[in-house]
C-alpha positions in Angstrom: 0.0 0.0 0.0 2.1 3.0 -1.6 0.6 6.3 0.0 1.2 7.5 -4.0 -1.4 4.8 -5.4 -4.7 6.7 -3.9 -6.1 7.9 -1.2 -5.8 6.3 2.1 -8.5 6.0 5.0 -6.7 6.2 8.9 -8.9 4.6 11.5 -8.3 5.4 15.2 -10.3 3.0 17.3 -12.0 3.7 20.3 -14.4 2.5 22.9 -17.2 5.8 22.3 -15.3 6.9 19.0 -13.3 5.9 15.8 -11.5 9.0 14.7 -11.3 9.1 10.8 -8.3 11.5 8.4 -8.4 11.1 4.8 -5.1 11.6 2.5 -5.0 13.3 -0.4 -4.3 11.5 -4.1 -0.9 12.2 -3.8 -0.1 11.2 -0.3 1.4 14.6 0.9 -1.2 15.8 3.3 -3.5 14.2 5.8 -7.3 16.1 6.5 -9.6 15.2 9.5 -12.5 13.2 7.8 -14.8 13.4 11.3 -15.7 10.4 13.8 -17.7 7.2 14.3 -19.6 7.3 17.2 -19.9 3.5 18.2 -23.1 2.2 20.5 -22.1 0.2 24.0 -22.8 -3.1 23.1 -23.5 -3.2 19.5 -21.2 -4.8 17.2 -18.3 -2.6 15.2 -19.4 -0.4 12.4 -17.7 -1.8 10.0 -20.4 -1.3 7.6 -20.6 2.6 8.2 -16.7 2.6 7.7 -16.9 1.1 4.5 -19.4 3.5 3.7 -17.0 6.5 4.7 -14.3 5.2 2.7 -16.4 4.7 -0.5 -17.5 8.8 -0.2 -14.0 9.3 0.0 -12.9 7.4 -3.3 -9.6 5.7 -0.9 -7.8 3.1 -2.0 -6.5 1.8 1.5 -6.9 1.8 5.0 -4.2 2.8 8.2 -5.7 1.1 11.1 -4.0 2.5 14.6 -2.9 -0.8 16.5 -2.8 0.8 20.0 0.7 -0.7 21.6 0.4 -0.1 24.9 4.6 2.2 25.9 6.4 -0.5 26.7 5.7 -2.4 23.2 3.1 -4.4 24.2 0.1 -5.7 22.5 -3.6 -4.1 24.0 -6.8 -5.7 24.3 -7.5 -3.6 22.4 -4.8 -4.6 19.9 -6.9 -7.3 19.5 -10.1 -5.6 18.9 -8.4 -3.8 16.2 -6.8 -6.6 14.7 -10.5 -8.8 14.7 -12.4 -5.3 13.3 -9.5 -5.3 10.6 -9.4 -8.8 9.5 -13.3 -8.6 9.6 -12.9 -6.0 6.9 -10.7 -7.4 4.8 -13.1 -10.3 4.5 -15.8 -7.9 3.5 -14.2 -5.6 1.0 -10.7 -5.6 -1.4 -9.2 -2.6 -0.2 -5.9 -3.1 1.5 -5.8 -3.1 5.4 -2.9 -1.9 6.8 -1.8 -1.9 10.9 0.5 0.7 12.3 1.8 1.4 15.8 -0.3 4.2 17.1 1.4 4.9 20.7 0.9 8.3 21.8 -1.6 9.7 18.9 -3.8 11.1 21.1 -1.8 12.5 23.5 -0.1 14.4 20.8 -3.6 15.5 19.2 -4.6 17.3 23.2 -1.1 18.6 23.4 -1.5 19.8 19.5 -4.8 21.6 20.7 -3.6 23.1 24.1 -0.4 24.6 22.4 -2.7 26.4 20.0 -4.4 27.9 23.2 -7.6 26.0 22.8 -9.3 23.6 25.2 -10.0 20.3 24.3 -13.6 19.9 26.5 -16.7 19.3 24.4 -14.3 18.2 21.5 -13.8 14.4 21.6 -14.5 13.8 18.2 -12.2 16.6 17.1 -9.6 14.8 19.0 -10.3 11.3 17.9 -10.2 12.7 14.2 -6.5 15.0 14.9 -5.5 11.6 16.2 -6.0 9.9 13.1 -4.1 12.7 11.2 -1.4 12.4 13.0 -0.9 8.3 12.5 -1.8 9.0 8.8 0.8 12.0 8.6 3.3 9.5 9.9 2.8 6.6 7.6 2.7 9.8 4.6 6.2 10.9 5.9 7.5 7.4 5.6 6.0 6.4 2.3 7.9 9.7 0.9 11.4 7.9 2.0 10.5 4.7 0.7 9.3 3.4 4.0 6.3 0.7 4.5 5.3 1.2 8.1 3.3 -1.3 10.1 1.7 -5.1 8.3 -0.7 -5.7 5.9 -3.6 -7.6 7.4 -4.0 -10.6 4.9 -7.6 -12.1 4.1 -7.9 -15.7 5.8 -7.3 -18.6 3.0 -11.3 -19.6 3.7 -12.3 -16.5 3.1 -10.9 -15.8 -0.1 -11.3 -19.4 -1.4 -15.1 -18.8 -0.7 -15.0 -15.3 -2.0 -13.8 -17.0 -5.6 -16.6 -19.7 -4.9 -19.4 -17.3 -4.9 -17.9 -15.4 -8.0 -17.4 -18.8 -9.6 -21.4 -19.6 -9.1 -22.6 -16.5 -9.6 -20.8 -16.5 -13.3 -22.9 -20.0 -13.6 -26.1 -19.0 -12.8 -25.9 -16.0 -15.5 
């Protein structure tokens, strides 16, 4: 997943909110594209995800894999990492996971420095946080640098996926 190839989709996942930033076509600049606000006890929005990403036109997502600071995989890590592979099953974009340690504290310190005030403005946040991952993996694609690993769709999954296309060419 070249940042160059397309726009790119970065997800920042959270318990009340997934924070969303688009790239632009040419990978240079990352733009706040809102928040998810998920329901307590309902499954993941993957649906209204895949939504967001086709009224944006990307060609790839950059899932935040929360590492917890001493390098250490979440329980969250593992939500992410179900939501992604859930994804990948559902739709051909590519899925990629990047360390996200410290997104959001840089988003609140981003908005206090500019004197504002970060109360009433969680989504705002969420969405800053999301720049700031996708900013990173844009800065690294410029030097030639693949950050994070491409989530891969399950063998199953894609040898059903060419079943269905096989009988659905049959039945026509």
């Amino acid at each position: 997943m070249n940042a160059t190839t397309g726009r790119l989709l970065a997800v920042d996942w959270g318990d009340k909110r997934i924070g969303l930033a688009v790239s632009d076509e040419l990978g240079m600049l990352a733009s706040s594209a809102g928040a998810i606000t998920r329901r307590a006890g309902k499954r993941p929005p993957i649906a209204e995800l895949m939504r967001r990403a086709d009224d944006l036109g990307v060609t790839g997502y950059v899932f935040g894999l929360p590492i917890d600071p001493a390098g250490v995989e979440t329980d969250r890590c593992r939500e992410v990492r179900d939501v992604a592979a859930k994804l990948i099953s559902r739709q051909p974009l590519p899925v990629r996971l990047v360390d996200e340690r410290f997104t959001t504290s840089a988003a609140l310190r981003s908005i206090k420095e500019q004197g504002g005030s970060t109360r009433g403005r969680k989504e705002e946040v969420d969405a800053l946080a999301a720049c700031i991952l996708l900013e990173g993996v844009l800065r690294a694609s410029s030097q030639g640098v693949t950050l994070g690993e491409l989530v891969e769709a399950p063998a199953a999954t894609t040898a059903a996926s060419a079943d269905e296309r096989t009988d659905e060419s049959t039945e026509a």
